[in-house]
N, C-alpha and C positions, 0 to 999 in steps of 0.2 A: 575704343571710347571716343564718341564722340564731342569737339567743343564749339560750343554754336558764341559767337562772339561779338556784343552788340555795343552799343555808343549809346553813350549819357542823351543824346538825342533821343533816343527810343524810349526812353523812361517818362511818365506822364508826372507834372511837376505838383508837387502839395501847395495847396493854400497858406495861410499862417495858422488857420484852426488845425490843423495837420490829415486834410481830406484830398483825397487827390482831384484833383481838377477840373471840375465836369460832374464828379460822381454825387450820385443823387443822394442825400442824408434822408434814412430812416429815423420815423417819429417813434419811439420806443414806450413813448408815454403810457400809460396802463387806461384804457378806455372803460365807462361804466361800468357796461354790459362783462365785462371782464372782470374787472373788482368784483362785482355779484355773483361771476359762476365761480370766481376765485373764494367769497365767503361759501357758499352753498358747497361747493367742493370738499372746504376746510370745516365743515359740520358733519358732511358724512365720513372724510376720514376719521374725526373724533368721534363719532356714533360707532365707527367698525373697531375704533381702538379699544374701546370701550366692553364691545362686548366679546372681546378675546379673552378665553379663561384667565382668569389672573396669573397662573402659573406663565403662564403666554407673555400676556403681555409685559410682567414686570421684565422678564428676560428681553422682550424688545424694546422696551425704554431703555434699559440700558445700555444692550447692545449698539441701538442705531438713534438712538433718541441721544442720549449721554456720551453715546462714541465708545464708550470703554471696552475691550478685548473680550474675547472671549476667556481665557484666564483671567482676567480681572471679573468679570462675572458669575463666573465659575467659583472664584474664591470669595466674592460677597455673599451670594446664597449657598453657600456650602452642598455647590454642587459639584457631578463629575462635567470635565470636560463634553464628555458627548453627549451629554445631557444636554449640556448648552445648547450645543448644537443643532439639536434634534430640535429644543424648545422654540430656535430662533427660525428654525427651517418652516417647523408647523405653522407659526406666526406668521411669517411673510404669505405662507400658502394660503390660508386664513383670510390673511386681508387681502388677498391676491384676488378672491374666491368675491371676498364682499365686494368690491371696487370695480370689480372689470365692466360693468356697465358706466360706469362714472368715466374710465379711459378708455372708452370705444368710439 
């Protein structure tokens, strides 16, 4: 194993805004043209949410909309387990299917 062993010298010192020394800060801010493909974006994923069978979809609000387990979903629509699963699988596939030009 080797230990490579350096000095407080070697280390580059932080500002008081806590950036290290030199280094160039990124503007993170959200630019127009951005917020616009971000609405357009968020139209067609509620256009694709939208037209997922309802059986579909209610299972994916819940699952990944709501958070709630797959047992917890399972026991609000009084379904089986694999149900769920199968429902939540086809859903993602679904919008996977509708979207993939959107994230290409």
């Amino acid at each position: 194993m080797h230990k490579s062993n350096l000095s407080l010298e070697d280390y580059q010192p932080y500002v008081e805004s806590g950036v290290l020394e030199g280094a160039q800060i990124t503007d993170w801010s959200p630019r127009p043209d951005e917020a616009f493909l971000s609405q357009e974006g968020m139209k067609k994923i509620e256009k694709a949410l939208s037209e997922l069978p309802v059986a579909y979809r209610i299972v994916f609000h819940l699952r990944d909309v709501e958070g709630l387990t797959n047992s917890e979903v399972a026991e609000i629509l009084d379904i089986s387990l694999p149900n769920v699963k199968s429902r939540i699988h086809r859903a993602r596939f679904m919008l996977r299917e509708s979207l993939s030009e959107l994230f290409q």
